[in-house]
C-alpha positions as CSV (number, residue, x, y, z in Angstrom):
1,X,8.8,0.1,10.1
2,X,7.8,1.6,13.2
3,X,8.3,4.7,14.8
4,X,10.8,6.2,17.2
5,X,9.6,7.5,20.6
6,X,5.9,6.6,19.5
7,X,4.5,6.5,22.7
8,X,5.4,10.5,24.0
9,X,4.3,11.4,20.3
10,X,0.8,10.4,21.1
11,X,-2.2,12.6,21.9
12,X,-3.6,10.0,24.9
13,X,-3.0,7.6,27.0
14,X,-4.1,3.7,26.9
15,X,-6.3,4.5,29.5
16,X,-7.7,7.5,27.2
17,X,-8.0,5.3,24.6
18,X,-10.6,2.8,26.0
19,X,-12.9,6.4,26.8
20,X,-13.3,6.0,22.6
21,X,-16.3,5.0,21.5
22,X,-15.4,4.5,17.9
23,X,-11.9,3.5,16.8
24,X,-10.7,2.0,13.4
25,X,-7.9,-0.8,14.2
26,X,-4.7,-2.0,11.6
27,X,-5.7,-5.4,11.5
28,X,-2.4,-6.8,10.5
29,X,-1.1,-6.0,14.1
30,X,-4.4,-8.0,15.4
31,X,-3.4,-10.7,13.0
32,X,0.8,-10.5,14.1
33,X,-0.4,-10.9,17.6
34,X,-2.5,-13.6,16.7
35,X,0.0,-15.4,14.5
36,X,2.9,-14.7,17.3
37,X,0.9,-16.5,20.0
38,X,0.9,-19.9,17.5
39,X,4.3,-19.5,16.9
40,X,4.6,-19.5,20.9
41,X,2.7,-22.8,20.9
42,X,4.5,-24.2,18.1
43,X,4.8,-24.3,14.1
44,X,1.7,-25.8,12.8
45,X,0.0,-25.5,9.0
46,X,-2.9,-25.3,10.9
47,X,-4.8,-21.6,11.5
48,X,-7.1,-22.5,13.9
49,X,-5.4,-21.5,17.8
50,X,-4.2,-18.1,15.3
51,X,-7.8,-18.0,14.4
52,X,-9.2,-18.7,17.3
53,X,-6.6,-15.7,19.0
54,X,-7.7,-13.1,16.1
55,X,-11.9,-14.3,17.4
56,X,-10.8,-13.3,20.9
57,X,-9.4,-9.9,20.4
58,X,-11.9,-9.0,17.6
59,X,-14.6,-9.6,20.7
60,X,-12.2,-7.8,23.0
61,X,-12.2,-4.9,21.0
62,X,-16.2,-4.8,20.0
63,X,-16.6,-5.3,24.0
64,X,-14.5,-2.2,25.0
65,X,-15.7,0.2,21.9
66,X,-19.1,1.2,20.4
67,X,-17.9,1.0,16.8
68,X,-14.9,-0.5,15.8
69,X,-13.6,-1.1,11.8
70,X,-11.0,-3.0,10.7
71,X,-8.6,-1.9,7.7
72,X,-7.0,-5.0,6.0
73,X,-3.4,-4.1,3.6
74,X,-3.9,-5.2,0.1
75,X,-1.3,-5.0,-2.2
76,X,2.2,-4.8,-1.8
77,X,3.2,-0.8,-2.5
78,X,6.0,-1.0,-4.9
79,X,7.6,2.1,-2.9
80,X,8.0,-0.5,0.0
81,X,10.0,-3.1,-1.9
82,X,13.5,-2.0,0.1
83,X,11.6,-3.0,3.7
84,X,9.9,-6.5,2.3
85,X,13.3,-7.2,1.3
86,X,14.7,-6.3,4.8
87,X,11.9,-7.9,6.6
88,X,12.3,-11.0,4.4
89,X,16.1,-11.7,5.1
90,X,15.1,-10.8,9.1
91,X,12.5,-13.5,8.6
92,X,15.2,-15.7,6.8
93,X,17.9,-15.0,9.5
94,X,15.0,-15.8,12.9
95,X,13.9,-18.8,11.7
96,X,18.0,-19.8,11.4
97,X,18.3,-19.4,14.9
98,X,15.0,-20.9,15.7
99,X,16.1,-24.5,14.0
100,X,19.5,-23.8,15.7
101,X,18.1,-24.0,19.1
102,X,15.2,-26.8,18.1
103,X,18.4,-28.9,16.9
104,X,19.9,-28.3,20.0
105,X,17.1,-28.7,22.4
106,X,16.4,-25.6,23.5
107,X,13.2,-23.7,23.1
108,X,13.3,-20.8,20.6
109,X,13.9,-17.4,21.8
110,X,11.1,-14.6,21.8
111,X,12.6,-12.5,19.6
112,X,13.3,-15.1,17.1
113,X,9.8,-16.0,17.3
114,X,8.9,-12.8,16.7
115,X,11.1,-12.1,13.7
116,X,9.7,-15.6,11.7
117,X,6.4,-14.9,12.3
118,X,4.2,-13.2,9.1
119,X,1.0,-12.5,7.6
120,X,-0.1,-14.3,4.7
121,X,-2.9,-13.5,2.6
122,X,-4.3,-17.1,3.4
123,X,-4.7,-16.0,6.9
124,X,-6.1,-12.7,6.2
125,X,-8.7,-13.8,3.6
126,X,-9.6,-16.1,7.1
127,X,-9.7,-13.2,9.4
128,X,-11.9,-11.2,6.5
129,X,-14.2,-14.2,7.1
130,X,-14.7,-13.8,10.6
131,X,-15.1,-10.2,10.3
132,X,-17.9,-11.0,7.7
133,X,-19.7,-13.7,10.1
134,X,-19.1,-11.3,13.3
135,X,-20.6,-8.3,11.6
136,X,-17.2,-6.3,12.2
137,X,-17.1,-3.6,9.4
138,X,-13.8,-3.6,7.8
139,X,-11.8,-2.0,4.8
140,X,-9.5,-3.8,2.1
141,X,-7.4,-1.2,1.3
142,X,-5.9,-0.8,-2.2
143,X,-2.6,-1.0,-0.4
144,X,-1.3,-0.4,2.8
145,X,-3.6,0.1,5.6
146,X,-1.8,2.9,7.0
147,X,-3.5,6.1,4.6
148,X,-6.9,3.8,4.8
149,X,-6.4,4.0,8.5
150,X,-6.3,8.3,8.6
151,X,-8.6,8.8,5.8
152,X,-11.1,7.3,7.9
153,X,-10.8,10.3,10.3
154,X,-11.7,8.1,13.5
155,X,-8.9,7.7,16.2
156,X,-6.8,4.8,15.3
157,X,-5.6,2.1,17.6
């Protein structure tokens, strides 16, 4: 959904940010990023390069803070149906435009890429699994991760 003029309405910088020493993360954007990048590389059924992404920035983030916690969504929030819906026909619309271009030759564009790529519960059930065997504390939430995220009264990233 997003924000407008996010980055003035914050109380630091990036650079402050990496003074934290504890920080809880929205794991769906560690997953989007992760997902985006195998889109990038191609469509595959196969998780592993997204996997293997999410691995990397999990370590990236315990590197760079003390104590970092990860808050999964869970269910779908029945107030939100009117943006699935809109993210769904975005979805349905980017991935036209990515077979247009594959059918003429031409690589996909970035923003297309971007607008086809989702999280599934398959792949965040696999990124709660490396959590687990990483020792990364994390949070289902009962729905979206946003409230989780500010009840746990640590800075968010």
């Amino acid at each position: 959904m997003g924000i407008n003029d996010v980055k003035a309405r914050l109380p630091f910088t990036l650079e402050d940010m990496f003074k934290l020493d504890r920080v809880v993360i929205d794991a769906a954007n560690l997953m989007f990023l992760a997902m985006l990048k195998q889109a990038k590389a191609g469509f595959t059924e196969d998780l592993d390069p997204a996997l293997n992404e999410f691995q990397y920035m999990l370590n990236q983030a315990t590197g760079n803070f003390s104590e970092i916690k990860l808050i999964f969504d869970g269910l779908r929030w029945e107030q939100k149906v009117h943006e699935h819906f809109r993210r769904q026909r975005a979805r349905e619309l980017a991935l036209e435009k990515v077979h247009a271009a594959v059918a003429a030759g031409l690589p996909p564009g970035p923003n297309d890429l971007q607008g086809v790529v989702q999280n599934t519960a398959r792949f965040s059930l696999m990124c709660i699994k490396l959590c687990k065997a990483a020792w990364v504390p994390f949070v289902d939430a009962p729905f979206e991760a946003d409230p989780q995220l500010v009840a746990e009264g640590w800075p968010i990233v």
